[in-house]
N, C-alpha and C positions, 0 to 999 in steps of 0.2 A: 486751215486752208485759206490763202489768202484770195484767191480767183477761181472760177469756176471755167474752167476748160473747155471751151466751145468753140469747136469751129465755122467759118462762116463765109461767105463770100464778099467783096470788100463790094459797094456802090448796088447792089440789094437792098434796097433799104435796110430794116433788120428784121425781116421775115426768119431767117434762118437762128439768129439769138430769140426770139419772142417763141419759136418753137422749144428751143432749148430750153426755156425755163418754163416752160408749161411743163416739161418732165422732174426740173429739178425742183420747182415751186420756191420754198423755203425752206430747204434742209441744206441747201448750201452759203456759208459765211458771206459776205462781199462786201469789201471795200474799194474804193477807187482811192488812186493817191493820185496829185498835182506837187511836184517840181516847180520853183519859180525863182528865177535868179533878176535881180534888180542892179542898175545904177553901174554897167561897165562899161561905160562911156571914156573913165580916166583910163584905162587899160591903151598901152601904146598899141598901136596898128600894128610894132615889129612884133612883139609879143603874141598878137594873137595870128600872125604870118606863122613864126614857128611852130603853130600847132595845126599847120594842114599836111602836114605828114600824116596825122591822128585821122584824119578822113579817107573815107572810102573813096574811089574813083569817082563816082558820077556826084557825090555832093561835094570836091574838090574841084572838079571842072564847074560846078553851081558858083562855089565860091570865088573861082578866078575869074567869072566873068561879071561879077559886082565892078562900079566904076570907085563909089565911095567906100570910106573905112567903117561907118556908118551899118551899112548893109552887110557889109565881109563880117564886121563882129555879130550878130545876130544871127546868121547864116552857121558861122563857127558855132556857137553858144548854143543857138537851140538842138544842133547835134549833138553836142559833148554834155546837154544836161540829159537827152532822151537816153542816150548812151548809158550815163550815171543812173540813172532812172530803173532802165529795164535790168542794171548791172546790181543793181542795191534791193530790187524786188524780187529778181529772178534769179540771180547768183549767174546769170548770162551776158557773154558778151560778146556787143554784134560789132565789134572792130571788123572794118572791112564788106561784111555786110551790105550789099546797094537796095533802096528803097525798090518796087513795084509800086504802080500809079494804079487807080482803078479808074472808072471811065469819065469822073468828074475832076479826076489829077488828084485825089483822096491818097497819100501814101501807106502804103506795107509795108513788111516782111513777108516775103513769102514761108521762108523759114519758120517763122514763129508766127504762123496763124491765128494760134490760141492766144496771143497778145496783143490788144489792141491801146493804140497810140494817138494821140496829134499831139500837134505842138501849135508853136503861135507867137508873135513878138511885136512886140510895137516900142519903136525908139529905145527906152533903157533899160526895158524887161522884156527876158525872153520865158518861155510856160510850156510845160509837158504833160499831158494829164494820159494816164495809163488804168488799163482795166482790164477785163476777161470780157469784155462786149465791147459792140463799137461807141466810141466817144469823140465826142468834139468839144472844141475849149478854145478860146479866144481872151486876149489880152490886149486894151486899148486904155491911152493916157486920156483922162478926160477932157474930151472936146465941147468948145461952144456949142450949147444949140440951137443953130440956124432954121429959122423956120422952113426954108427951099428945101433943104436938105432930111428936117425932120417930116418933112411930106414924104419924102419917097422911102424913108427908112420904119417911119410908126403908124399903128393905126389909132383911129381917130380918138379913141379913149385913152392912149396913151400919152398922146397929145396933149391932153386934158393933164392931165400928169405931169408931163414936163412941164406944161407953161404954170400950174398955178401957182412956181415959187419959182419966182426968178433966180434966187440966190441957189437955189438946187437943180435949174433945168441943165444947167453942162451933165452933171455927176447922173441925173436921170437918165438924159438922155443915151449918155455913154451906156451907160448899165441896159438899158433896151440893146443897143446898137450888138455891144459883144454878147448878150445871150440870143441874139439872133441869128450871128454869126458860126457861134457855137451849134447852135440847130442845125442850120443847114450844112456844119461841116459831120454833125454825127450821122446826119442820113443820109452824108455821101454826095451831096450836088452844091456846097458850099455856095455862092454869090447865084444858084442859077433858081434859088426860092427865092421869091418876092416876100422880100421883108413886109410891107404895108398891108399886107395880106395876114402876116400872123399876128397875133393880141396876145400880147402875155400881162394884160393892166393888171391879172387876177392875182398873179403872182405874190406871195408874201418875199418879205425879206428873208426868210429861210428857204428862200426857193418853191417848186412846188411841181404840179404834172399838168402837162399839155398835149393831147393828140397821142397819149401815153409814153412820152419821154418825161425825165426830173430833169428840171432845171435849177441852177443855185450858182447865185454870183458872189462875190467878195469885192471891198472893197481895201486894196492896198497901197497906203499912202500916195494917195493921186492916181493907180489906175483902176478899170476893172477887171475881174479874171471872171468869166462866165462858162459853166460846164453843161454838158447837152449828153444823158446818156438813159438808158434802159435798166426802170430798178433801184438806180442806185439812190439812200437816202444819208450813206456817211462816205465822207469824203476826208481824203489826210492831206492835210495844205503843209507843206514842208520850202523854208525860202532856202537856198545854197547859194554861198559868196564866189564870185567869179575866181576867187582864190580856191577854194575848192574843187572846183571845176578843171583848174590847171594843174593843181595837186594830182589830181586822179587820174590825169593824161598820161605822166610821168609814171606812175606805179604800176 
């Protein structure tokens, strides 16, 4: 068994999964898997135009109303990898399918409850991270760290951390930034938790547990991919080429 079948209601914190597993404990397997496609920048604009036939309605009108090529491939992409995702774990496919929003714009399926999702993309990488509880994941290219900036995004120990190695506070700071990101999108209120507010300094590089979520970041050639979920301590990091992606439209 790859998931453990729970239903839940979306922007609940996850009061209704933390029951769940007070019944299943440990007799049930769990892994999480993460989708990550990198570097489809070179992909013409026309090319990935003829793949919004492959979109549902309401993330086809999302995508016509992008100005740049930019945003339209990323919008594309991180549908057609969530797509490939739930199609390659589940043996299901949500062709057509429209998301539900919960009350902090957290997307769903209504359909498939018992599957939970986000995705996430920053310039050349787009990320899907998928589970049987709810999850949040974030992907960002690493940025300067600006002190102005690192005030309203870290707290004060963390600080301490990015500044004492210059040559490492971007790749730090990023890596704070997206497992923070990732939090607040697993418990449903994305940008509306005060970052400077949580402390993750304790954290090892193998991730670790906060406030009773696992956190665990990656670092893939220049960005970071950071996961925010309940439970979970293995994770399957799988990259797919945008070639692939196209591939599977067709089939």
């Amino acid at each position: 068994m790859k998931y453990a079948m729970m239903f839940f209601e979306p922007d609940k914190d996850i009061a209704s999964a933390k029951k769940a597993w007070q019944v299943l404990g440990d007799k049930v397997i769990i892994m999480g898997v993460i989708y990550y496609c990198k570097d489809f920048m070179d992909i013409s604009a026309e090319t990935i135009d003829e793949l919004k036939k492959y979109l549902p309605l309401q993330r086809r009108e999302k995508y016509e109303k992008y100005m740049f090529d930019k945003n339209k491939k990323e919008c594309m992409l991180s549908y057609l990898l969530l797509r490939k995702c739930i199609f390659d774990e589940h043996d299901i496919d949500i062709s057509g399918i429209d998301f539900a929003f919960g009350q902090y714009g957290k997307p769903y399926i209504s359909e498939l409850k018992h599957i939970c999702f986000n995705i996430s993309h920053s310039d050349n990488c787009v990320v899907c991270a998928l589970s049987g509880i709810p999850v949040g994941v974030d992907v960002q290219n690493i940025q300067a760290a600006k002190e102005d900036i690192c005030e309203m995004v870290l707290s004060d120990k963390e600080n301490i951390i990015v500044f004492s190695n210059s040559s490492l506070a971007g790749s730090r700071f990023t890596m704070f930034w997206t497992l923070k990101e990732a939090y607040g999108k697993c418990i449903g209120k994305g940008l509306g938790v005060k970052f400077s507010g949580l402390d993750f300094s304790s954290l090892s590089k193998n991730g670790g547990c906060t406030d009773g979520l696992f956190l665990k970041s990656w670092n893939i050639g220049g960005s970071w991919i950071a996961i925010c979920s309940e439970r979970y301590d293995e994770w399957k990091l799988s990259k797919i080429s945008v070639f692939d992606l196209i591939r599977n439209c067709h089939q």
